[in-house]
C-alpha positions as CSV (number, residue, x, y, z in Angstrom):
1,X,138.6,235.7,-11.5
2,X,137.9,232.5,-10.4
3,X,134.7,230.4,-10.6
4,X,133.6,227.3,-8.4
5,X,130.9,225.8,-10.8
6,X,131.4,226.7,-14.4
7,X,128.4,225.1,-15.1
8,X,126.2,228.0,-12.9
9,X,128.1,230.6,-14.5
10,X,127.7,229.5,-18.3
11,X,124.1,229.1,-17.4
12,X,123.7,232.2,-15.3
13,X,125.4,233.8,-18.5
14,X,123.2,231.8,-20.3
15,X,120.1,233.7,-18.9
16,X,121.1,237.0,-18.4
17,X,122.3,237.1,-22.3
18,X,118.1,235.8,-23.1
19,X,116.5,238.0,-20.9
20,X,118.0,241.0,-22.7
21,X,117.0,239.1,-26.1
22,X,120.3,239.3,-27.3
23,X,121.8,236.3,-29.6
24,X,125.4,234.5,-29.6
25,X,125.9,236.4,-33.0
26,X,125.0,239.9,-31.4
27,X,127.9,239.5,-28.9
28,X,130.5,237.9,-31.5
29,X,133.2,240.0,-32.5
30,X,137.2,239.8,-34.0
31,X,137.8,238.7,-30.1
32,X,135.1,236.3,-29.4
33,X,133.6,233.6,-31.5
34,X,130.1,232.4,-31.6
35,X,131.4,228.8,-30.8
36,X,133.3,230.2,-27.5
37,X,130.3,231.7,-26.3
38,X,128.3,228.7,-26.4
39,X,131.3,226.9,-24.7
40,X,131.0,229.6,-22.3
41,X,127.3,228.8,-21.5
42,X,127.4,225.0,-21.6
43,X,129.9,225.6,-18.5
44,X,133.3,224.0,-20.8
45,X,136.3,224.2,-18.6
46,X,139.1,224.3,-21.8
47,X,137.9,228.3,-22.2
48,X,140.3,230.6,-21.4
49,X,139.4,233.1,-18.3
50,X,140.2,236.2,-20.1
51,X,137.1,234.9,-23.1
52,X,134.8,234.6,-20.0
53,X,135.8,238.3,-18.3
54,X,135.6,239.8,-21.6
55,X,131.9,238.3,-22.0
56,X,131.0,239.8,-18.8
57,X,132.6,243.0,-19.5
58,X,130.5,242.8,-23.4
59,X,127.5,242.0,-21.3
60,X,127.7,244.8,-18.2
61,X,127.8,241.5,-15.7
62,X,130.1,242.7,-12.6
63,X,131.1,239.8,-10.3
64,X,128.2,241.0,-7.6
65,X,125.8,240.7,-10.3
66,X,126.7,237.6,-11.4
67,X,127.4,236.0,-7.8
68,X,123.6,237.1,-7.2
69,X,122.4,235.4,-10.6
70,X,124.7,232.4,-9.4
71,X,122.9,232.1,-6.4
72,X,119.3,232.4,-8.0
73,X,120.0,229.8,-10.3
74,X,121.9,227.3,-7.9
75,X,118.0,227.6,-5.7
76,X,116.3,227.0,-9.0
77,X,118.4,224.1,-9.1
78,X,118.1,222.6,-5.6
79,X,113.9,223.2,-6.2
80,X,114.2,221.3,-9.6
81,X,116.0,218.3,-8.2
82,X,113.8,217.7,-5.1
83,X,111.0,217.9,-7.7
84,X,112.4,215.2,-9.7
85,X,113.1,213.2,-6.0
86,X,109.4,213.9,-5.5
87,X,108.1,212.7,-8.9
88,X,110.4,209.7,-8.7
89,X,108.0,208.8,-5.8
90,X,104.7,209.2,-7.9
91,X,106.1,206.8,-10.4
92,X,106.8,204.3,-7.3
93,X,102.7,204.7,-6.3
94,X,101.6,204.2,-9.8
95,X,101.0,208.6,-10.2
96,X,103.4,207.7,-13.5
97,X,100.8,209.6,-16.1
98,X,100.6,212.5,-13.5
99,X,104.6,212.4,-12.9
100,X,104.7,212.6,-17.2
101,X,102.7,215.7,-17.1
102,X,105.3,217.2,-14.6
103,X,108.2,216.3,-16.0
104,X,106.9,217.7,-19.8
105,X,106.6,220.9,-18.1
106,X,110.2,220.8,-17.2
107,X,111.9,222.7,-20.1
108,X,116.1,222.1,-19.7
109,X,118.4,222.9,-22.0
110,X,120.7,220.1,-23.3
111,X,123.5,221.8,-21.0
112,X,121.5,221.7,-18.0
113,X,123.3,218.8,-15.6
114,X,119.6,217.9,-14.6
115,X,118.7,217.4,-18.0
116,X,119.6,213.8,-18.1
117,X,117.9,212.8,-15.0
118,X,114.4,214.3,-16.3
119,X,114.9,211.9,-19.3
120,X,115.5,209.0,-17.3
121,X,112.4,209.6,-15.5
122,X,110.4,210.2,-18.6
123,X,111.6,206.6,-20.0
124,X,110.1,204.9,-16.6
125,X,106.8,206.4,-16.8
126,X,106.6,205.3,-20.1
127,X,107.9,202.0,-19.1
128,X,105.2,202.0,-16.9
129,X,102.5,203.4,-19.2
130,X,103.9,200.0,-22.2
131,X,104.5,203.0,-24.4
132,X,107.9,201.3,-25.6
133,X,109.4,203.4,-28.5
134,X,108.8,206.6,-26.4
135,X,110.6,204.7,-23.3
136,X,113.6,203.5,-25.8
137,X,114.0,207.4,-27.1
138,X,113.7,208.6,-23.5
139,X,116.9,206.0,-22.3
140,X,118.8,206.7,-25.1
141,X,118.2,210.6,-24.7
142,X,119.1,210.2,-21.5
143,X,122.2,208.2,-22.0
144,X,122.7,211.1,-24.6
145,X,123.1,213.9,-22.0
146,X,125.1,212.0,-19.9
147,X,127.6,211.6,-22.2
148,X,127.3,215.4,-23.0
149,X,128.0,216.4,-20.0
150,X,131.0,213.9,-19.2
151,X,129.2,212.9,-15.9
152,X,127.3,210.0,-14.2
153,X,128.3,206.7,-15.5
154,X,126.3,205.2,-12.7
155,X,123.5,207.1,-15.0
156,X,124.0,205.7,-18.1
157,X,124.3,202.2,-17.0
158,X,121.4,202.6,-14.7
159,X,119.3,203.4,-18.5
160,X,121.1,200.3,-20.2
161,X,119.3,198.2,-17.1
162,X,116.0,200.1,-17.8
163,X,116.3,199.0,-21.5
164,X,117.0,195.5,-20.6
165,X,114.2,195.4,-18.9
166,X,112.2,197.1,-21.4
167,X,113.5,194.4,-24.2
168,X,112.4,191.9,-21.8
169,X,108.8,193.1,-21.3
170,X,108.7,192.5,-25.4
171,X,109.9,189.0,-24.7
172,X,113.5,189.9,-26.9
173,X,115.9,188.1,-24.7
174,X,118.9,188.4,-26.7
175,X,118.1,192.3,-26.9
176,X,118.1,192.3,-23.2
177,X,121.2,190.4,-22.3
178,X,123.0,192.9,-25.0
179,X,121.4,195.8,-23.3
180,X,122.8,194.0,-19.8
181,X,126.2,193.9,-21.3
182,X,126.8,197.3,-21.9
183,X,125.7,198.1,-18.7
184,X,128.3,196.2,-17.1
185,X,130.9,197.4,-19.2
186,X,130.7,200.9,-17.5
187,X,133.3,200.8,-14.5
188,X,130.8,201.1,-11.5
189,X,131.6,200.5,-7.7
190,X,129.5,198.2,-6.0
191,X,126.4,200.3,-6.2
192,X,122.3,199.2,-6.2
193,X,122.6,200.1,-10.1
194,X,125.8,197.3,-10.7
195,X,124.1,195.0,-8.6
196,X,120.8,195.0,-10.7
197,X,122.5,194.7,-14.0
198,X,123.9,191.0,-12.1
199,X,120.5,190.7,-10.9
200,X,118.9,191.0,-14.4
201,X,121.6,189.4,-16.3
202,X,121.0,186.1,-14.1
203,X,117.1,186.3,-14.4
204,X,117.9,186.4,-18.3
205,X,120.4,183.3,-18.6
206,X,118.1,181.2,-16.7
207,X,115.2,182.5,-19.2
208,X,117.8,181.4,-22.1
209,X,118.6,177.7,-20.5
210,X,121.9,178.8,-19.6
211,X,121.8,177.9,-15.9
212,X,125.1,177.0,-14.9
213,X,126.5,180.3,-15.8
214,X,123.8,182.1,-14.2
215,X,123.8,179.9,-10.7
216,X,127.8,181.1,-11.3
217,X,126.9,184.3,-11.3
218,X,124.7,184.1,-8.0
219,X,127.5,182.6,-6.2
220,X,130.0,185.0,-7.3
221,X,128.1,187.8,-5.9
222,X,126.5,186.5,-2.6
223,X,128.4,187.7,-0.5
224,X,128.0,191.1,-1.9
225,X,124.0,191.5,-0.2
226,X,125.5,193.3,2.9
227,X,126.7,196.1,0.2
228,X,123.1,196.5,-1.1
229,X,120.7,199.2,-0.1
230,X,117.5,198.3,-1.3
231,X,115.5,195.3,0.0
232,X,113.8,194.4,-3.1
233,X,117.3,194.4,-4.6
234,X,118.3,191.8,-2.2
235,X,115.1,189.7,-2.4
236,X,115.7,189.5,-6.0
237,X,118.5,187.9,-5.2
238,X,117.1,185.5,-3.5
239,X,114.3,184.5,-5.9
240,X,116.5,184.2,-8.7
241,X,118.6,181.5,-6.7
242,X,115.3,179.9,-5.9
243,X,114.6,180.0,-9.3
244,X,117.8,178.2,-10.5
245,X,118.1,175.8,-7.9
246,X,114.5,174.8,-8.9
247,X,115.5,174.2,-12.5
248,X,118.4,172.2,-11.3
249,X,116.7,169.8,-9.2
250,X,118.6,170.9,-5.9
251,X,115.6,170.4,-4.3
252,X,116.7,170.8,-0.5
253,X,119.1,173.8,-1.0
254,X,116.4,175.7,-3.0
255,X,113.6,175.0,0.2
256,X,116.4,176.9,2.5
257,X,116.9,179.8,0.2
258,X,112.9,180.2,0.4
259,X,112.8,179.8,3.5
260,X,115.8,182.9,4.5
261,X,113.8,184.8,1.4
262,X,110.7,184.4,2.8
263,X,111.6,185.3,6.7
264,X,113.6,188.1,5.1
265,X,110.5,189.6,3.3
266,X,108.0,188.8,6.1
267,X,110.5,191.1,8.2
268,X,110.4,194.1,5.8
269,X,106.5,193.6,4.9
270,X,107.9,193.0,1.0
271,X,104.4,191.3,-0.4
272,X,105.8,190.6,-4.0
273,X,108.8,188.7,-3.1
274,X,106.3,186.8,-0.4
275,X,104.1,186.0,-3.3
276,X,106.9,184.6,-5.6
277,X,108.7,182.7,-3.0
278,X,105.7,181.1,-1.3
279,X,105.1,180.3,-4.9
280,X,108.2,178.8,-5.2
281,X,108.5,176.6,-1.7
282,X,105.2,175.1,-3.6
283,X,106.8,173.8,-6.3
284,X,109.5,172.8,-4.2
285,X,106.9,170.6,-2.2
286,X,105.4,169.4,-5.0
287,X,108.3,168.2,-7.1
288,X,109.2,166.1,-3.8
289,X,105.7,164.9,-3.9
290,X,104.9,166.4,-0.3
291,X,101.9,167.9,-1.6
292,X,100.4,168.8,1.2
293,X,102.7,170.7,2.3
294,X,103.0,172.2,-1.7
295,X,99.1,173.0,-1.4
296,X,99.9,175.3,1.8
297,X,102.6,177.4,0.0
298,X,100.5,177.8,-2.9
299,X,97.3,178.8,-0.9
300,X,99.6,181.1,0.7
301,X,100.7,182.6,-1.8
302,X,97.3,183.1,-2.8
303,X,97.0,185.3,-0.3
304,X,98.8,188.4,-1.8
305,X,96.7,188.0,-4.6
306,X,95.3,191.8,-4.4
307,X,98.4,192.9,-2.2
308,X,101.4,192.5,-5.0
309,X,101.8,195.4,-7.4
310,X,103.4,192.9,-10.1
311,X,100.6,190.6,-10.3
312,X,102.3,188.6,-13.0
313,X,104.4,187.0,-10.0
314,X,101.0,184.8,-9.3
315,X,100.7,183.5,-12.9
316,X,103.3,180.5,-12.4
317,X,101.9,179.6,-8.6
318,X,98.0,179.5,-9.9
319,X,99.2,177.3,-12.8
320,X,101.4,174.5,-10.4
321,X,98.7,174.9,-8.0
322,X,96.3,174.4,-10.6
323,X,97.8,171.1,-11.8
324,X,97.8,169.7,-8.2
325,X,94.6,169.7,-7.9
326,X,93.8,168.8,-11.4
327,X,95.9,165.4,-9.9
328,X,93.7,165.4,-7.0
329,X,90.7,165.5,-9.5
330,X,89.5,168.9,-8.2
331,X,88.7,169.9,-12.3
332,X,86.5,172.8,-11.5
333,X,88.7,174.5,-8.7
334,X,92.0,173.6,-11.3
335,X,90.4,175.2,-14.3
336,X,89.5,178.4,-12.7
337,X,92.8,178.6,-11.1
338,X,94.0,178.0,-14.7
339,X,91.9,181.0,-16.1
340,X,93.2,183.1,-14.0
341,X,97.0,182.1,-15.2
342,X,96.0,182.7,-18.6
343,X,94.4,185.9,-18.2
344,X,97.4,187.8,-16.2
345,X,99.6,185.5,-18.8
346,X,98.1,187.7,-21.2
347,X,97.9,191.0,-19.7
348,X,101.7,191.0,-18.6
349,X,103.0,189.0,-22.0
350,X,104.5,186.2,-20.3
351,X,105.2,184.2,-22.6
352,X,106.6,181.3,-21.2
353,X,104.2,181.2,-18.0
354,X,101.6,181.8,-20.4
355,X,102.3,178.7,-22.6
356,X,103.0,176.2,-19.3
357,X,99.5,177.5,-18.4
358,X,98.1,176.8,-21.6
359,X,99.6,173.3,-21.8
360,X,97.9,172.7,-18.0
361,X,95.1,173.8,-19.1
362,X,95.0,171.1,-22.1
363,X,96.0,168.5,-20.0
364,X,92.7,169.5,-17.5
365,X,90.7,169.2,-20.3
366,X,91.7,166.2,-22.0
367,X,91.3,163.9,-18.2
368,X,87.9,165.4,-18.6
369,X,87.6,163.6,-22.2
370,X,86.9,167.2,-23.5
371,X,89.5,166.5,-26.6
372,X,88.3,168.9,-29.0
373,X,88.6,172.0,-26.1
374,X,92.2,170.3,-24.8
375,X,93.8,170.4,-28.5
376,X,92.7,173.9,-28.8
377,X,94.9,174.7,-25.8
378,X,97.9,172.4,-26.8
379,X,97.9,174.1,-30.4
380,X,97.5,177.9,-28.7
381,X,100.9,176.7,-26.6
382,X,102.5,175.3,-29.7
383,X,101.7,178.3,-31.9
384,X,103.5,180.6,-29.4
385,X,106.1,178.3,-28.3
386,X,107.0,178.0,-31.8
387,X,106.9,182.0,-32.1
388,X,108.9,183.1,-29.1
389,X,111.6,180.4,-29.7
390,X,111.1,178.1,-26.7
391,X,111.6,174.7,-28.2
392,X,111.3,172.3,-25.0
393,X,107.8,174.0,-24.7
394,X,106.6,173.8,-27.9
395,X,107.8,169.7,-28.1
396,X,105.8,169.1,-24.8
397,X,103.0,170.5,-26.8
398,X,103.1,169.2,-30.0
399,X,103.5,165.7,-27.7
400,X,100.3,166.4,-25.7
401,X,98.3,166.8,-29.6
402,X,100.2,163.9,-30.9
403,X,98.8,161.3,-28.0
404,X,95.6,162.5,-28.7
405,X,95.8,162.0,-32.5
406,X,97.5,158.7,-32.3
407,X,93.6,157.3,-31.5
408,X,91.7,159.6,-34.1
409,X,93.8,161.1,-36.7
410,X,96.8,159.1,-38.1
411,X,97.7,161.6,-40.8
412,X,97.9,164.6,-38.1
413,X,100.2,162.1,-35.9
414,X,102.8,161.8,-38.6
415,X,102.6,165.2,-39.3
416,X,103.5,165.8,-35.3
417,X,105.6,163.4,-34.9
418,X,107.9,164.8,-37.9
419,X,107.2,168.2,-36.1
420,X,108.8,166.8,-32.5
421,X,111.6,165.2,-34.7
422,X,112.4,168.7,-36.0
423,X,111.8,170.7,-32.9
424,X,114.3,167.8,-31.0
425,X,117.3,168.8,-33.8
426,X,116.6,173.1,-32.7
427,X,117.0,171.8,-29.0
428,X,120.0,169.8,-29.6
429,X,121.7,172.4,-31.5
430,X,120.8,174.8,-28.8
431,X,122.6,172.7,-26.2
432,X,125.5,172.3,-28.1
433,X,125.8,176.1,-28.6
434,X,125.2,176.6,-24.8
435,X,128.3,174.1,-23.6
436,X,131.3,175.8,-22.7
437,X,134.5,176.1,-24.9
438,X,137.5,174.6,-24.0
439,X,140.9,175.8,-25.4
440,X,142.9,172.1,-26.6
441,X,145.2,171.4,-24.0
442,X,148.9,172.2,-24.9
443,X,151.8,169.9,-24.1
């Protein structure tokens, strides 16, 4: 007797065995072990044939009977996995509570080869939900069950990007480069899933300073966007390339990535990657000192305001846009603009957005001669600067205080300027740890 999907028949087994409330010991005999029966069930190919027929025979299963179960159970099947399809498209409309609720309901066996995929969707709707240790457990279950099942690589790495991501939201970089690592150590082809892991991996290099390797990266797999089925995937692409062009001062190259980015989203109605790179050509604008043209992009950008389902993209475009017009004197229209940066800085937990916005902020209040409310802000950017580990921020804010107390306070300008001197040694040793390695050349 021969079966096509060992994993029906174990589980058709499986059911037939509970229905008549019987237990793996009540069928174990001299000729069949309690082990081989659950090897049996869980669908294990290394059984031999004549274990399986003699479980049907102990059983009364004939091969109509169990063609019929296998049959029954493949439709359950095909129902469950158009369910999960379905709730995969709650989560996308923000239904991720209601999607929960579904997929709880869902009781799989470990065995079940859908039982990995419900996991996966229970860690993104607690992603979604900022419940983080349940969202960990769920990725790692679900990496779990792939493994148990010897199946879907594409799977577990697609769970190893979800927990990069997750690191991320808690502002642990190095947690979500490792997580990003391990990803890409699974042999993939070139799917959506591989191509996000390189997607992710860039966005976190250029977060760590280390944007040569990342811009590397970029260029290394450009040419790979044909390959990719999912627009935002591409866009990414593009924005991270902005991103790092930006931070390298290659001003004109970055202005015609935008601008492909931007025609590219306009053409797919993609309002989030509009947002960003609107946000972008801004800064593009402005660091040339075109700032007219800088306060078009950023009004622009503006405009997606309550369009963009990640509003945290707008955090970084009101707080450039609110430093322009704090130059053009526009206080009022800069400090509400400001506001609004640090309230979505603080919502989302953008740390490093949220610190350039304080330090703007500062700098808004101290043209106004408002000192006391401007070292408030310098000092909220230093504190978490100092706490997340960005050094270059935290010196730019510990500068800002120290100008101040150079007039007022010359005990609390020692005290910063031994603070920068410290905080300049942590950068320097950064730097040096981020240069690449050269073996010594050999005669």
């Amino acid at each position: 007797m021969v079966f096509v999907d060992l994993n029906l028949v174990g589980e058709a087994i499986r059911n037939y065995r509970k229905d008549k409330r019987l237990r793996l010991e009540d069928l174990a005999d001299e000729n069949i072990s309690v082990s081989t029966i659950s090897n049996i069930e869980r669908g294990f190919a290394h059984v031999k044939q004549e274990k399986v027929n003699y479980l049907l025979q102990k059983l009364g299963i004939n091969l109509s009977d169990l063609t019929i179960l296998e049959q029954n159970l493949q439709k359950k099947d095909e129902h469950i996995a158009l369910q999960l399809t379905a709730l995969e498209s709650w989560i996308v409309c923000g239904e991720e509570s209601k999607a929960l609720t579904e997929l709880n309901g869902l009781k799989l066996a470990d065995h079940h080869p859908l039982a990995a995929r419900v996991m996966f969707l229970k860690g993104k709707c607690h992603h979604h939900l900022e419940e983080w240790k349940k969202t960990i457990h769920s990725y790692y279950e679900a990496i779990r069950l792939s493994r148990l099942h010897m199946e879907s690589s594409e799977l577990e790495a697609a769970c190893y990007d979800e927990l990069s991501r997750t690191a991320y939201h808690r502002n642990d970089l190095n947690q979500a480069l490792a997580y990003v690592e391990k990803g890409l150590h699974i042999k993939l082809d070139e799917t959506n899933t591989k191509f996000s892991l390189i997607q992710n991996k860039a966005h976190y290099l250029l977060k760590k300073g280390r944007t040569a390797e990342a811009l590397k990266m970029m260029k290394d797999y450009w040419s790979y966007l044909d390959k990719m089925t999912q627009i935002d995937l591409v866009l990414g692409f593009f924005q991270i390339r902005v991103k790092l062009l930006l931070s390298t001062e290659l001003w004109e190259e970055a202005r015609m990535y935008a601008e492909d980015g931007i025609e590219l989203a306009k053409q797919n109605n993609q309002y989030d990657a509009l947002c960003v790179l609107w946000g972008d050509l801004g800064k593009i604008y402005a660091h040339q000192c075109q700032y007219e043209l800088a306060e078009v992009c950023f009004r622009t950008s503006q405009v997606f305001e309550f369009h963009v389902k990640d509003k945290s993209a707008l955090i970084s475009t009101y707080t450039f846009y609110g430093k322009l017009l704090q130059e053009q004197k526009e206080y009022e229209l800069a400090s509400v603009l400001l506001t609004k940066a640090i309230q979505l800085g603080t919502k989302y937990r953008e740390v490093e957005d949220l610190v350039r916005a304080y330090l703007a902020m500062g700098q808004v209040y101290l043209v106004r001669n408002e000192a006391s409310e401007a070292m408030m802000y310098f000092h909220k950017a230093r504190d978490l600067a100092t706490k997340f580990q960005l050094p270059t921020l935290a010196y730019d804010a510990i500068f800002q205080a120290a100008k101040v107390y150079q007039d007022i306070d010359s005990d609390k300008f020692v005290a910063c300027t031994v603070e920068m001197y410290e905080m300049q040694m942590t950068m320097d040793n950064i730097s040096k740890e981020n240069l690449p390695t050269h073996k010594p050349f050999k005669a």
